[in-house]
N, C-alpha and C positions, 0 to 999 in steps of 0.2 A: 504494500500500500504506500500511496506516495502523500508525504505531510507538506502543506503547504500555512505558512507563518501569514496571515495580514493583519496590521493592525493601524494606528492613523490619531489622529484627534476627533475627538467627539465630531458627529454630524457631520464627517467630510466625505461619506457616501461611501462606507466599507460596503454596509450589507448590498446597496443600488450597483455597485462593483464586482461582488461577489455573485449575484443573477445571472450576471450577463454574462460573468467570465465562464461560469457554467450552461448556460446555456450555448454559447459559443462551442465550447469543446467537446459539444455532444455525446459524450456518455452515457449512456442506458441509464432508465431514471430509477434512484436506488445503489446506485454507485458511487456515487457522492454525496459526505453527510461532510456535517457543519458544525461545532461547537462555538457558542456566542460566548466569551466572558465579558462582564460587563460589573458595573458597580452596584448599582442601586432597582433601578427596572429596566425592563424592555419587553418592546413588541412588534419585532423584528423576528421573533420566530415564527410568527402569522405568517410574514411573506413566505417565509420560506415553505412554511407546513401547505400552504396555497402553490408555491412550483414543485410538491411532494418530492421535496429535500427533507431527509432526516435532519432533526435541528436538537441539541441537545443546552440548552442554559445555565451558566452558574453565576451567581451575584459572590461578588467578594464583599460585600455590605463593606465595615469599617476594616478592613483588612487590605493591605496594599494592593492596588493587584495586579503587578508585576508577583510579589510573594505567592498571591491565588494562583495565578497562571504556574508558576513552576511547578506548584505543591499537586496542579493534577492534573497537566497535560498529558502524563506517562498513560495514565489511567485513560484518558481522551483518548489517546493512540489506541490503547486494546480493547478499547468499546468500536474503535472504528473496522480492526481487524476482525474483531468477533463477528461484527454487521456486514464483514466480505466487501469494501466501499474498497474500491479502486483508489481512490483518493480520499482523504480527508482533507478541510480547509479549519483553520481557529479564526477566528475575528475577536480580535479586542483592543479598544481604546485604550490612548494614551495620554490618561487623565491632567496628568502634573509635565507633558512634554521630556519630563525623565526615564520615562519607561523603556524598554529593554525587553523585550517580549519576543529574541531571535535567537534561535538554536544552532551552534555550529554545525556545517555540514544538511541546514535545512532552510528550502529556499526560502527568504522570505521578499515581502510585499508592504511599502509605506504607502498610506493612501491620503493624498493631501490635497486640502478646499486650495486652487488658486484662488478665490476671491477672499481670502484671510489675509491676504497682504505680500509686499514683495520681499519683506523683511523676515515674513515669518516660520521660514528654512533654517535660518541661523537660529532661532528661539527654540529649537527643535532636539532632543539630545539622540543617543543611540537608537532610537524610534525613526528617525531620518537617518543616521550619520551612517547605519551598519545594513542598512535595508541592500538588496539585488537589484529591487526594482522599483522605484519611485511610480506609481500612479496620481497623475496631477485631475482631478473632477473638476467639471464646472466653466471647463475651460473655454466653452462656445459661449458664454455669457462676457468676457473680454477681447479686445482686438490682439492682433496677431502678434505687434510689440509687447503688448503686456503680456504675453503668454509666453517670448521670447525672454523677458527679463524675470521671469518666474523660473523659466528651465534652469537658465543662467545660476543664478542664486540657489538652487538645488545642487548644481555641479559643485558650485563653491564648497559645500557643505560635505557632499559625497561624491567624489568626482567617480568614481568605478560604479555606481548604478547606474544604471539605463534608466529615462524617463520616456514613459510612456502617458498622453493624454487619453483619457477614455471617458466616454460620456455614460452615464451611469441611467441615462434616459434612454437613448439610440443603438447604444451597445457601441457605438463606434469607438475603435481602438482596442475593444477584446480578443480578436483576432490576433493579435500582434502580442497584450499580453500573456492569452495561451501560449501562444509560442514560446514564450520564454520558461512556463508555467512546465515546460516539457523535460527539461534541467532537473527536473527534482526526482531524486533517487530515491528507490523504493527502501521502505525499512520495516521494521519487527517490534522494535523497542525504542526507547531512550533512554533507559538506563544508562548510567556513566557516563552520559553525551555531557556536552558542556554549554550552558547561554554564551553568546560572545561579549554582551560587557555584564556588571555586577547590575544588579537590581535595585533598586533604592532603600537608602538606609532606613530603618523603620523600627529602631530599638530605643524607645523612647517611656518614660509616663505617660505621654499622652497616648501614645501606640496601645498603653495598656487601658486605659477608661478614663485617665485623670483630666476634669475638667477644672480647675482653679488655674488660674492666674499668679504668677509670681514666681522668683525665683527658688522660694523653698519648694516651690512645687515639681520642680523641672529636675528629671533624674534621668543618668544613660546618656545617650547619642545625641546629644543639642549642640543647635550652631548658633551664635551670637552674632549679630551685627556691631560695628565698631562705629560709633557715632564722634564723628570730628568737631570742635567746638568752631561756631562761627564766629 
């Protein structure tokens, strides 16, 4: 079975991405399932339960979820092999822009709004920086320059991904990121595999329940700002 990584900033049109790139690549229906992680809700597994894609959900509530993700992707992978799925896809947001949700040795996929801004590549950490393939949405709603100075500034960030525009209305452009989608080697497990960068620190008081305010409150992994006097 081949595992395929997408994941993006909220609302930049993973799941409208992830339709089309399956629809595209025509596979027999039932041979590609889908695990959403996500934070808090979602109802994105409607669409998919409606183009009868097996869809599987987990909510990381207040738990990081670059940490959710690791903690049960393995498990993801053998529910995907037990269901005989040719493919499996993950989709999950990258809440804080620090996320990290790519596995050595498995393709992954950044899915980014152009209409977020020209700058907002560089704001972007391992969630853009380690991606194979940059998917830019949205992109029929700017002119050709702006779409040019979006690529641009994508390269800057991650010069070895491929940027691919796909419209997550028309399909156009899924063509091309199947192709690439084709790369991805089949596997059994992830056991022992390794994420390619760390996942966000998350060993805090407040990680644990603590709601107060103040520095007696603050235990573990805290980062201070240093305030210069005017």
């Amino acid at each position: 079975m081949k595992l395929i990584t997408i994941a993006g900033p909220p609302s930049s049109g993973k799941t409208s991405v992830i339709l089309k790139l399956i629809e595209c690549m025509g596979l027999p229906i039932g041979s590609v399932g889908v695990v959403k992680f996500d934070c808090l809700t979602s109802f994105d597994n409607l669409r998919y339960q409606e183009a009868n894609i097996p869809i599987q959900t987990g909510f990381s509530g207040k738990i990081c979820p670059d940490h959710y993700f690791v903690s049960n992707i393995d498990d993801a992978v053998q529910w995907g092999i037990r269901s005989g799925f040719q493919m499996l896809i993950t989709e999950s947001a990258g809440l804080c822009n620090r996320c990290s949700p790519y596995i050595n040795g498995i393709f992954s996929v950044c899915v980014i709004d152009s209409l977020s801004g020209t700058n907002t590549p560089r704001k972007i950490g391992p969630l853009l920086k380690l991606a194979d393939v940059v998917a830019v949405t949205k992109a029929d709603i700017i002119s050709q320059a702006e779409r040019e100075v979006f690529a641009f500034s994508i390269k800057q960030v991650n010069s070895h991904a491929r940027v691919v525009f796909v419209n997550g209305i028309t399909g156009q452009g899924s063509f091309l990121l199947a192709k690439y989608l084709q790369q991805a080697r089949d596997i059994q497990t992830l056991r022992d595999m390794k994420l390619r960068f760390t996942t966000p620190a998350a060993v805090c008081s407040y990680c644990t329940g603590e709601t107060r305010i103040g520095e007696s409150h603050q235990m573990g992994m805290m980062k201070k700002m240093e305030f210069k006097e005017l």
